[in-house]
DSSP file (Angstrom, degrees, kcal/mol; ACC not computed):
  #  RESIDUE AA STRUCTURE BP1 BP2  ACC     N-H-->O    O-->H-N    N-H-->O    O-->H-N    TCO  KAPPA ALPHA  PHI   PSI    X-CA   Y-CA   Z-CA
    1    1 A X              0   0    0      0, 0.0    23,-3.0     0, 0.0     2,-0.3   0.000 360.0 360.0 360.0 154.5   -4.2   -6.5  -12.0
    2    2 A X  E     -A   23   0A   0     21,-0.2     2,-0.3    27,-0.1    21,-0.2  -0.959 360.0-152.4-166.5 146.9   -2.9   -7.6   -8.7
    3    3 A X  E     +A   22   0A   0     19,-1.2    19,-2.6    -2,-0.3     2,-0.3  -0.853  24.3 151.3-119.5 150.3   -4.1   -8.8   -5.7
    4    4 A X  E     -A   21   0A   0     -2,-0.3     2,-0.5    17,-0.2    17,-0.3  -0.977  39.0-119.0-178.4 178.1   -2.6   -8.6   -2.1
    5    5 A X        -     0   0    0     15,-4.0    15,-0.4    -2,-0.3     2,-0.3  -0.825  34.0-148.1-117.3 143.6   -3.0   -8.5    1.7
    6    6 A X        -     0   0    0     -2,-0.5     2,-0.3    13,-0.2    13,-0.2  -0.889  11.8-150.8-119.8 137.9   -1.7   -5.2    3.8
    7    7 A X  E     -C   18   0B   0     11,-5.0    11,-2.3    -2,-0.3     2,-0.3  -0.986  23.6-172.5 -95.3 123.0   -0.1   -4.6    7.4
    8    8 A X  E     -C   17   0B   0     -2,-0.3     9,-0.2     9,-0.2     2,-0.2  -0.731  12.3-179.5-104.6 168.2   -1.1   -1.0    8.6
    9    9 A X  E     +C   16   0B   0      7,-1.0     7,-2.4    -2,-0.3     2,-0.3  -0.530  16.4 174.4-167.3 102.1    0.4    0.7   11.9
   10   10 A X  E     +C   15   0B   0      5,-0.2     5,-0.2    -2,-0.2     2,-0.2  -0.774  13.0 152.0-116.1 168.3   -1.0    4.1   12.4
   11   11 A X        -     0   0    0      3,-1.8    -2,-0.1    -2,-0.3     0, 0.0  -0.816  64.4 -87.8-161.1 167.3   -0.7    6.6   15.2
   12   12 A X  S    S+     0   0    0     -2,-0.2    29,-1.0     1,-0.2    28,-0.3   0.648 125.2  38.6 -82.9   5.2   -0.9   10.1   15.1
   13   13 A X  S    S+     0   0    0     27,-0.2    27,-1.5    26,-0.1    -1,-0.2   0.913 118.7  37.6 -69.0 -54.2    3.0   10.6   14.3
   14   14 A X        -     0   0    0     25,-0.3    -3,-1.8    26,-0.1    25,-0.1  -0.448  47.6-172.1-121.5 173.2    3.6    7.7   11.9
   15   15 A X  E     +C   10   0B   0     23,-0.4     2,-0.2    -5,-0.2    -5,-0.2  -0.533  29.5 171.1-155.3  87.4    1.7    5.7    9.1
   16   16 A X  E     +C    9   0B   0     -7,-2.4    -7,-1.0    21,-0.2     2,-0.3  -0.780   5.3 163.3 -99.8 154.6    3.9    2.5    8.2
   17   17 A X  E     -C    8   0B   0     19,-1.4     2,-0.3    -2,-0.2    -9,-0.2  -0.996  23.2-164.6-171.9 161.1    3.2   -0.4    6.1
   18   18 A X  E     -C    7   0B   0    -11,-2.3   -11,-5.0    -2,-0.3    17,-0.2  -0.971   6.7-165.9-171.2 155.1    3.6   -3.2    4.2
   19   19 A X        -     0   0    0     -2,-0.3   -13,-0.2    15,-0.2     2,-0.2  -0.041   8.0-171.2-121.7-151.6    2.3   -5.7    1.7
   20   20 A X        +     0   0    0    -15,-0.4   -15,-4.0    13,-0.1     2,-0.2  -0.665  29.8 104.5 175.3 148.6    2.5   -8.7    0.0
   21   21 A X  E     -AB   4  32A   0     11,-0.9    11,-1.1   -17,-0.3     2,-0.3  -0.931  53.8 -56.5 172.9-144.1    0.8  -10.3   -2.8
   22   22 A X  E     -AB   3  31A   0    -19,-2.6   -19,-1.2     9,-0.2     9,-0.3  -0.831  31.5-147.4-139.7  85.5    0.5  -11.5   -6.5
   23   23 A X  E     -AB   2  30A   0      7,-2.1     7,-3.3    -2,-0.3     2,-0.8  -0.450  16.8-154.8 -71.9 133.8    0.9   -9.5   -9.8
   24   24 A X  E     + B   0  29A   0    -23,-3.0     2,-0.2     5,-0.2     5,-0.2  -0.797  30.5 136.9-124.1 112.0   -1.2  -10.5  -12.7
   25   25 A X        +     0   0    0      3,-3.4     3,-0.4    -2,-0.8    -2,-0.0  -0.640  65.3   0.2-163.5 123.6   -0.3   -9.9  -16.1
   26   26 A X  S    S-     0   0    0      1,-0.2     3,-0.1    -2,-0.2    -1,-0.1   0.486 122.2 -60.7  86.2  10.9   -0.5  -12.1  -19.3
   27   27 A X  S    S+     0   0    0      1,-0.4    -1,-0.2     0, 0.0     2,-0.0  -0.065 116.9 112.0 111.2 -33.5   -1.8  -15.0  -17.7
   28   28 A X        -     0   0    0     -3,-0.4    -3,-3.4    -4,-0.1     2,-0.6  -0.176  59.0-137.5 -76.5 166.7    1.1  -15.1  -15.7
   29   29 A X  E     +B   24   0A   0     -5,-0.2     2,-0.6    -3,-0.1    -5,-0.2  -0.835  18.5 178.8-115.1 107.9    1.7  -14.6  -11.8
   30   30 A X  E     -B   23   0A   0     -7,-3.3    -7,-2.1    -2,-0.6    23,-0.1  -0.857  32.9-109.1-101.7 137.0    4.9  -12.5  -10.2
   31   31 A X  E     -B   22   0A   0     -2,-0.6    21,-0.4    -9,-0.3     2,-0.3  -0.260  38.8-158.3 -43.2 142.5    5.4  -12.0   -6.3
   32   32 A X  E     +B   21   0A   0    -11,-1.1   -11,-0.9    19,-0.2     2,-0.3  -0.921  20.9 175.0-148.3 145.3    4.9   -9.0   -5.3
   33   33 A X  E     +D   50   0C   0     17,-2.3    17,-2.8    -2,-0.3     2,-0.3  -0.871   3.6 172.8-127.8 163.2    5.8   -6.5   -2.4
   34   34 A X  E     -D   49   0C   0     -2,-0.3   -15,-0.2    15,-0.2    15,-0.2  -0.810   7.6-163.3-136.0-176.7    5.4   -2.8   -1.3
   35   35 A X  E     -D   48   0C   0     13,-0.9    13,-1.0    -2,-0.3   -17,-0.2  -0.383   2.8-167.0 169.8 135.5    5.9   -0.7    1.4
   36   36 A X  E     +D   47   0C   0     11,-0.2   -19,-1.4    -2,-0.1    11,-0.3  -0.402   8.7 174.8-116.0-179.0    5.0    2.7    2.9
   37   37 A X  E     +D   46   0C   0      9,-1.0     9,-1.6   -21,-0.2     2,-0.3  -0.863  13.9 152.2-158.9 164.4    5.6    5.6    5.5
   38   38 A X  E     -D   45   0C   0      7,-0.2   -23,-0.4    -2,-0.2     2,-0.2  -0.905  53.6 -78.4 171.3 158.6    4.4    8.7    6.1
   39   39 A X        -     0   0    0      5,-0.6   -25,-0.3    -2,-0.3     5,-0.2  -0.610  43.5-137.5 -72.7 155.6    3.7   11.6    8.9
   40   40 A X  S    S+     0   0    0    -27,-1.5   -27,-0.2   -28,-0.3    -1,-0.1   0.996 104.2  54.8 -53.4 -75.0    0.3   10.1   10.7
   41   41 A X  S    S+     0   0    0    -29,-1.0     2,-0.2   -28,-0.1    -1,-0.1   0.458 105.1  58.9 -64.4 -34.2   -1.1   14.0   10.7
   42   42 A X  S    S-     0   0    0      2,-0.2     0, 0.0     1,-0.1     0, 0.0  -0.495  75.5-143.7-107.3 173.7   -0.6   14.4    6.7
   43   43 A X  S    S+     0   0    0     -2,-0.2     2,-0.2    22,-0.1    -2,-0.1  -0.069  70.7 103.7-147.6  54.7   -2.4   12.0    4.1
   44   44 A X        -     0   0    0     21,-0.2    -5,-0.6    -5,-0.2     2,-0.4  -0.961  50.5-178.1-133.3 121.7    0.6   11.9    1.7
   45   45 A X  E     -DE  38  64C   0     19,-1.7    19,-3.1    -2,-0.2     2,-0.3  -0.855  23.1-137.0-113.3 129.6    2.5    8.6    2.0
   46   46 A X  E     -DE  37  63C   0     -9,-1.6    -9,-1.0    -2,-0.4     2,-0.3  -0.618  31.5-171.7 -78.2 163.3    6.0    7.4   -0.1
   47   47 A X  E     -DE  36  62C   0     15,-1.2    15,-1.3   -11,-0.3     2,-0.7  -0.981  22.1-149.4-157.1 128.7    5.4    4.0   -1.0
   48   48 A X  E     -DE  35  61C   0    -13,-1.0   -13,-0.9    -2,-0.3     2,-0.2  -0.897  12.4-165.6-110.6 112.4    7.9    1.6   -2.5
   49   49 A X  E     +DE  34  60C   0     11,-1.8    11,-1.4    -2,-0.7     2,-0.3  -0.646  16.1 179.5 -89.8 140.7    6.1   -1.4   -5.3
   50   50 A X  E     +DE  33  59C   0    -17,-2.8   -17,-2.3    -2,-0.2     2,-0.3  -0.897  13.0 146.3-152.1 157.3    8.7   -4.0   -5.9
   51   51 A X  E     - E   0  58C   0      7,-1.6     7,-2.9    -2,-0.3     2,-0.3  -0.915  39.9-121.3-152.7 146.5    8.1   -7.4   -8.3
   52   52 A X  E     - E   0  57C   0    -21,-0.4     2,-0.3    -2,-0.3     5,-0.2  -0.719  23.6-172.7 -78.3 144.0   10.7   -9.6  -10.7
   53   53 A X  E >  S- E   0  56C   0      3,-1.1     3,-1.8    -2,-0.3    -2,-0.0  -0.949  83.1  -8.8-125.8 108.8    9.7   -9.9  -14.5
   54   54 A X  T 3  S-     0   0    0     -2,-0.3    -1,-0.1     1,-0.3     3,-0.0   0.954 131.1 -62.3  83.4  38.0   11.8  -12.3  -16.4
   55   55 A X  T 3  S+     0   0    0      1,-0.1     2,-0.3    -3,-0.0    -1,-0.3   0.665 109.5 125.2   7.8  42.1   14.2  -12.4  -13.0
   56   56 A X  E <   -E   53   0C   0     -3,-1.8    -3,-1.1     2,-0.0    -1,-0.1  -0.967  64.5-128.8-124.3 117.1   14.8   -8.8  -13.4
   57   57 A X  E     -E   52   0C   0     -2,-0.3     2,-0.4    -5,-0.2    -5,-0.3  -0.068  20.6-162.5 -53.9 133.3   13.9   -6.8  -10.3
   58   58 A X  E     -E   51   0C   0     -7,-2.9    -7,-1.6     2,-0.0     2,-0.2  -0.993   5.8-170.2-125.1 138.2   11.5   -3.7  -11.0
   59   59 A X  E     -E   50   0C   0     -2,-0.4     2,-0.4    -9,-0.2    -9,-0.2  -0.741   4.1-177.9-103.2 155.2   11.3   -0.8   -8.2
   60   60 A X  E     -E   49   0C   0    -11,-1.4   -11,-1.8    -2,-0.2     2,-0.3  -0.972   1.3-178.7-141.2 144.7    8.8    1.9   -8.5
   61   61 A X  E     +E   48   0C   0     -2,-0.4   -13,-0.3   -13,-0.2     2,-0.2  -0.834  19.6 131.2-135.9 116.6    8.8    4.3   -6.1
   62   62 A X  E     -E   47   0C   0    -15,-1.3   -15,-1.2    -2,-0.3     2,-0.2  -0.801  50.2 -75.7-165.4 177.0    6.0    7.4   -6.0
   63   63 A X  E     -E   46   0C   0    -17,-0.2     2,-0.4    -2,-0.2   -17,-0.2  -0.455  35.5-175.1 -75.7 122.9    3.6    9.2   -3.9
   64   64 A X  E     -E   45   0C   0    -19,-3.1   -19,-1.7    -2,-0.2     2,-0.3  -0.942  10.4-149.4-136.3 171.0    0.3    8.2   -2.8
   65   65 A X        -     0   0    0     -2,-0.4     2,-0.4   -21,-0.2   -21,-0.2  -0.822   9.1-155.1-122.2  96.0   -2.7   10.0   -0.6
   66   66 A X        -     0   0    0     -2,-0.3     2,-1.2     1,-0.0    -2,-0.0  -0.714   7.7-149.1-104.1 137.4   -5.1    8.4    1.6
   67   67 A X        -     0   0    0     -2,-0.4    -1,-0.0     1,-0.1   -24,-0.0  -0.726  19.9-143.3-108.4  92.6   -8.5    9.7    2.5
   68   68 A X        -     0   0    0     -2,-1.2     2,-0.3     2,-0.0    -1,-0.1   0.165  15.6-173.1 -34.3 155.4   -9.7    8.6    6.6
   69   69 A X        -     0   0    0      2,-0.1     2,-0.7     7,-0.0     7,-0.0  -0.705  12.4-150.4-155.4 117.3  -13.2    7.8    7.0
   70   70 A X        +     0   0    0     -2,-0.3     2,-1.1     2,-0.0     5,-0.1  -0.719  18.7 174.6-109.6 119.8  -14.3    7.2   10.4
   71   71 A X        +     0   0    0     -2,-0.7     2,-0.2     4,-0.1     3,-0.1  -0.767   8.7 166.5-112.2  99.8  -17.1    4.9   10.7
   72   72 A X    >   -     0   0    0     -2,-1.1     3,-1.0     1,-0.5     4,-0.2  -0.776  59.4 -78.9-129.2  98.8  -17.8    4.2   14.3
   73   73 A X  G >  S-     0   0    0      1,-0.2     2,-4.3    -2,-0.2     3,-1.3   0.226 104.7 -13.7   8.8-157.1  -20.8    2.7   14.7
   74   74 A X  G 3  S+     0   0    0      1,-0.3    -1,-0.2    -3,-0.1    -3,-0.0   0.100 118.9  83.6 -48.3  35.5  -23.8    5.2   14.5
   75   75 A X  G <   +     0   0    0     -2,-4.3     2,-0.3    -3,-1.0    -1,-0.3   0.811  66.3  88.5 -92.9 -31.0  -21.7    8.1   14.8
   76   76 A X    <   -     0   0    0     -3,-1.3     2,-0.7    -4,-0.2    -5,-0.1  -0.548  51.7-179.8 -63.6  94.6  -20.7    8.3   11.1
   77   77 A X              0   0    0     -2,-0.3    -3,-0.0     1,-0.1    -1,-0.0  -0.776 360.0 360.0-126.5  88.3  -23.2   10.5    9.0
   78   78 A X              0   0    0     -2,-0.7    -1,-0.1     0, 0.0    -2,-0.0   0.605 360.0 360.0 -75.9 360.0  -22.1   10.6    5.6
């Protein structure tokens, strides 16, 4: 489980980001950070996870998708 706080900056070219937070596992807590990119226009993002375990760095690096919703006040009609 992990908890953490995001920066977004989207436009319709780009999608960039980045995180910060707390990885939870065994009772214990590791830092953790990410960060992603992506065309604006497509809603498949690379994303990079990174955290230390045991003060050995682990990278993950994979694919992710994100699905807009825009909820603008009573325009939005699901």
């Amino acid at each position: 489980m992990y908890f953490d706080m995001n920066l977004n900056f989207w436009n319709v070219l780009f999608t960039l980001g980045t995180g910060r937070g707390v990885f939870l596992d065994k009772d214990k807590k590791y830092p953790r950070n990410k960060y992603w990119g992506g065309l604006g226009f497509i809603p498949i993002i690379l994303c990079t996870d990174n955290y230390f375990i045991n003060e050995y760095k682990q990278k993950q690096i994979g694919i992710m998708t994100t699905l807009p919703l825009p909820i603008f006040g009573n325009n939005f009609y699901p």
